[in-house]
N, C-alpha and C positions, 0 to 999 in steps of 0.2 A: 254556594251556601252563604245566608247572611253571616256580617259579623254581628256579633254579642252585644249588648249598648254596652259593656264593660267593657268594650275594645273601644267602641267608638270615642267611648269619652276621655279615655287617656288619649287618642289621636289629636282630638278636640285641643287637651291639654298642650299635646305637644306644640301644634299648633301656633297655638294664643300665645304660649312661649317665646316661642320664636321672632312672634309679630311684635310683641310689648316688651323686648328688651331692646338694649341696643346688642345691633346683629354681631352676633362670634360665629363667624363659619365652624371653625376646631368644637368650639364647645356644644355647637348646637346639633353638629356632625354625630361626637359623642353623643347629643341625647338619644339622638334616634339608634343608635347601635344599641343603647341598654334596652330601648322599647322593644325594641325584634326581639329579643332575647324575653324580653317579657309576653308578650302581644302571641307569639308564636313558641313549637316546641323546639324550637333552634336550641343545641348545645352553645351555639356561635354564632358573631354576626360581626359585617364589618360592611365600610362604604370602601370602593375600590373604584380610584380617579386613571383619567386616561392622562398615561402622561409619555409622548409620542408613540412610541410602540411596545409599552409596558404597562399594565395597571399596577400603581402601588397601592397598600393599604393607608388608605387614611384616617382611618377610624376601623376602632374594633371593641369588639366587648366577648364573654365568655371564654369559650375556647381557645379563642382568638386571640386572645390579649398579647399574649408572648411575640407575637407577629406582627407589631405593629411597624409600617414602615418598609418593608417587605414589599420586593418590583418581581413581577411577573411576565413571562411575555404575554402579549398580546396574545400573537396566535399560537393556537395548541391550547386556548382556556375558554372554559364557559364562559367566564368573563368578558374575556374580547370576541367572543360571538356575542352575546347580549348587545356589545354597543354598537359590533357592525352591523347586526340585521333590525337594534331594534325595537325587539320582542322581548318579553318573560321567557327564560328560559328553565325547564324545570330538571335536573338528573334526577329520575327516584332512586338509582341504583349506581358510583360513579364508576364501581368496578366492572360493568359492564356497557359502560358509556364512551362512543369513541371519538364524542366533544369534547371530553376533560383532558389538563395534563395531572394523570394520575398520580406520576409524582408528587405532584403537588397537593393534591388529594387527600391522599397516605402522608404525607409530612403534615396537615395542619386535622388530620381528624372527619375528613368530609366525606361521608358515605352515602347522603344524601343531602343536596342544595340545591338553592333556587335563585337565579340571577333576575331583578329586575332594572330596568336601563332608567338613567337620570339624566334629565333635559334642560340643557340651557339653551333657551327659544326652540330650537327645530332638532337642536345638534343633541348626540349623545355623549354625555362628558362622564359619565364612572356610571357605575354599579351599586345596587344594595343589595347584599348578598349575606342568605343565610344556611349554617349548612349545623348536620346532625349526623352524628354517627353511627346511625341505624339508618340503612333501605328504606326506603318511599314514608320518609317521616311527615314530611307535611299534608296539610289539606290544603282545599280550594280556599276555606277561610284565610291560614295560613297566607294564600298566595295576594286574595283582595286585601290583607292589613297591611304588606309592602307594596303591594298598589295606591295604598294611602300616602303611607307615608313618604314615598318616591315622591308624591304630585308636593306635600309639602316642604321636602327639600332642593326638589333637583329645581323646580322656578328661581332660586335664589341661587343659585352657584353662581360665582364667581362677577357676584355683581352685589355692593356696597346699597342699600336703599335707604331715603330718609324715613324722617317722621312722618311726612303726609303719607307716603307711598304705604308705608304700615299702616296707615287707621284704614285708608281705602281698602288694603288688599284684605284686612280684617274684616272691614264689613261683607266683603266679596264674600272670605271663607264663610264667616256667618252662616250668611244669605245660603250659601252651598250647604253647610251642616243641617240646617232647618229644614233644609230640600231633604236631606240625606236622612235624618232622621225620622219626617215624614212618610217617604217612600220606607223604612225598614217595616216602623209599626205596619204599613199600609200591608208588607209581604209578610209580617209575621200574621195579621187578623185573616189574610187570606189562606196563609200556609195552616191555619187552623180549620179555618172554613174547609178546606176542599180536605183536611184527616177527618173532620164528623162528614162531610159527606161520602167518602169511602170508605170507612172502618166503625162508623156509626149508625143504628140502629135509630132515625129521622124521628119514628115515635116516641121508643121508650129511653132512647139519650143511650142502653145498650151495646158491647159490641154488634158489629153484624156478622155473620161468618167467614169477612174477609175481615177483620178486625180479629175476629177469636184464631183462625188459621195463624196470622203473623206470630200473634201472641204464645201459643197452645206449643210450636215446635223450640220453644228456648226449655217450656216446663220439661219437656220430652228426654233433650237432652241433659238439664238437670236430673231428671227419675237417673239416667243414662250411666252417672256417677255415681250413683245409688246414695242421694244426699237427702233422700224420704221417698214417699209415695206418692203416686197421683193418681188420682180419682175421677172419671167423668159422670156427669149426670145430666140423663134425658129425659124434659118434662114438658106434658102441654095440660092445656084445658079440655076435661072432658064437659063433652056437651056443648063446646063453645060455638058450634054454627046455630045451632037454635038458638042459644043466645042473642045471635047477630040476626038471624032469622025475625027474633021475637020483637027485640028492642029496636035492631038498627045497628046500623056502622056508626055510628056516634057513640052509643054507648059501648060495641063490640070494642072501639078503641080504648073509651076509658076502662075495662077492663082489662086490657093486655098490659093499661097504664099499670093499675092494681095490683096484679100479677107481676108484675116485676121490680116494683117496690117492694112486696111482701117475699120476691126471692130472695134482693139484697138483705133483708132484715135476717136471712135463712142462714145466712153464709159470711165468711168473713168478709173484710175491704180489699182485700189482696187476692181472694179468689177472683177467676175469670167467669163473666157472666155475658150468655148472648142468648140475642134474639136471633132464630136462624130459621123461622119461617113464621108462618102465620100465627098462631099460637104457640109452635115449638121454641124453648128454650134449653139452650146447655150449660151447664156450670160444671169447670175443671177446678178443683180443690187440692189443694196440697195438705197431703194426711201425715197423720205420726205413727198411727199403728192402723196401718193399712185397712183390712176389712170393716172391724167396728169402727173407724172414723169414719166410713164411707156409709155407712150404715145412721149412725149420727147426723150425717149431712140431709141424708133422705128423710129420715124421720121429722127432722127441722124444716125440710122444705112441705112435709106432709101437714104439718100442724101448723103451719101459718095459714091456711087454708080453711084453718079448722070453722074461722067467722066469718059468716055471709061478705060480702062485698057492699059497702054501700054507695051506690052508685046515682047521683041524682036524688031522685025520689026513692029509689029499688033498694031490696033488700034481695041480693043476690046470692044462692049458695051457690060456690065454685068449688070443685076437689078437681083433683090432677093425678096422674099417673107417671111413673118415675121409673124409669131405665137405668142402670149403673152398670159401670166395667171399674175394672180398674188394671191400669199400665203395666204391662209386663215385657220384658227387654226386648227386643225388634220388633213391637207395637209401634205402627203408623198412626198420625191421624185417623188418618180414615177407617182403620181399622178401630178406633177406639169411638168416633161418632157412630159407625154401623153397629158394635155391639151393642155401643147402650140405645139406637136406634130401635134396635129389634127386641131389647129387653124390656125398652117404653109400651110399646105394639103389645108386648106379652101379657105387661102390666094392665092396662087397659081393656084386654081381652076380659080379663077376671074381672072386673067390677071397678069400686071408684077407692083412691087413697092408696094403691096396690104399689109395692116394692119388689121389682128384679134384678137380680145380680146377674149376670152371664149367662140368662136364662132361665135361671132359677129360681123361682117364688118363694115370698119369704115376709111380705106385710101384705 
């Protein structure tokens, strides 16, 4: 998961901090305990140095505070496996974890933490370690923010630098942050790109039906609580292959454009609207009084229809046909597209501008 530029740039800060004052290991230690605790949902965070076969705490913030100072052994702790193998090490759960000393655990509050290792040149010399007292608290986010902030403390341990060696390593991070922040934008424009290509409807901007699916099962279990009603409604274009037939796929498209402008105009901002086949479209509504609101909905989606289409040169009349269900307790998906599926089919049978409810004719 990327982080947030609201993460990146406090890093940034920390950083720059670090590099444009003159160097306080203690103080600069401290900084970065308060940022974990900010940066991430840590109740606690502490930097934990290897000092022969104990890590002590050398900095702490939250939770933590009371413990400052505090030797631990090596082995028997996440701790001192992080430095001997290495790696991130993650407990989601320490009561069930047979790499913790649980005592230790249950004395400072840690039910969930995450040990990352800090390097002076090659070696492992302490920990950044954050921990919460809930099961599987952190994320992957979570885990790259002390991925950061590791690289920008543990290079400096336990070595004094001048002034030059700061403007240099400055420019370095820079050069790195620009990198860093380029590639974020680059996966955020992508992680966009490839949600309209799989939950978007490429013509009308639209869910698609793997768009309205994701969507459709949170409304479900909302109805589920019984915190209102929900409504589905199933509509196409009667007449539209001759349409397509008559004009062409050029304009067949800018009409499905049309058609689905003049649904959103039908319905609220918050209602779910998709294209789910060729001319078919569905819209889940969240109602207040169940039947006549669903009933409102149709009618609204009926008379937007009511004015030709102007299309190019064309003066188009379009009318549609309208299917509705509406949700009732161990109602699936699928069972609420098929009703109003077949309710649409019904509507269409009768003539043009026609409204079915559960089968039953009724515009």
């Amino acid at each position: 998961m990327m982080l947030e530029k609201s993460h990146l740039n406090v890093i940034m800060e920390v950083q720059q901090q670090m590099l444009l004052s003159n160097f306080d290991l203690k103080l600069f230690m401290q900084t970065i305990c308060d940022r974990m605790c900010l940066l991430t949902d840590a109740d606690g965070s502490t930097i934990e140095m290897l000092a022969g076969d104990e890590m002590v705490y050398a900095a702490v913030s939250g939770t933590l505070q009371p413990h400052l100072g505090i030797r631990l052994n090596k082995n028997g702790s996440l701790s001192g496996l992080c430095v001997t193998e290495k790696e991130i090490l993650y407990s989601p759960d320490t009561q069930q974890d047979v790499r913790v000393n649980k005592e230790a655990t249950m004395k400072v509050g840690a039910r969930s933490m995450v040990c990352v290792p800090l390097f002076e040149s090659s070696n492992a010399v302490g920990v950044l370690k954050v921990i919460s007292d809930r099961p599987d608290a952190f994320s992957s986010r979570d885990i790259e923010t002390l991925q950061l902030l590791s690289l920008a403390l543990g290079s400096e341990l336990g070595k004094q630098i001048n002034y030059d060696d700061k403007i240099r390593i400055l420019n370095d991070y820079e050069q790195l942050l620009v990198q860093l922040r380029a590639e974020i934008e680059r996966r955020e424009k992508l992680e966009c790109e490839l949600i309209q290509l799989t939950e978007r409807d490429i013509l009308t901007g639209l869910l698609n039906r793997r768009g309205f699916s994701h969507r459709i099962q949170d409304w479900i279990n909302r109805a589920s609580r019984e915190e209102g009603s929900l409504g589905v409604l199933y509509l196409d274009l009667n007449k539209f292959k001759q349409c397509n037939d008559t004009y062409g796929h050029e304009v067949g498209d800018l009409v499905l454009v049309e058609f689905a402008n003049r649904i959103k105009k039908a319905v609220r901002e918050s209602d779910l609207i998709a294209r789910v086949g060729g001319d078919e479209f569905v819209v889940a509504a969240w109602l207040q009084n169940d039947y006549d609101g669903l009933m409102r909905v149709a009618k609204r989606l009926i008379e937007q229809l009511e004015a030709p289409m102007r299309i190019k040169e064309l003066q188009l009349p379009m009318s549609t046909s309208v299917g509705c269900t509406l949700w009732a307790e161990g109602t699936t998906e699928l069972d609420l597209i098929r009703a109003a599926d077949q309710s649409m089919y019904l509507a269409k049978s009768n003539g043009i501008n026609r409204i079915v409810v559960n089968g039953e004719l009724l515009g």
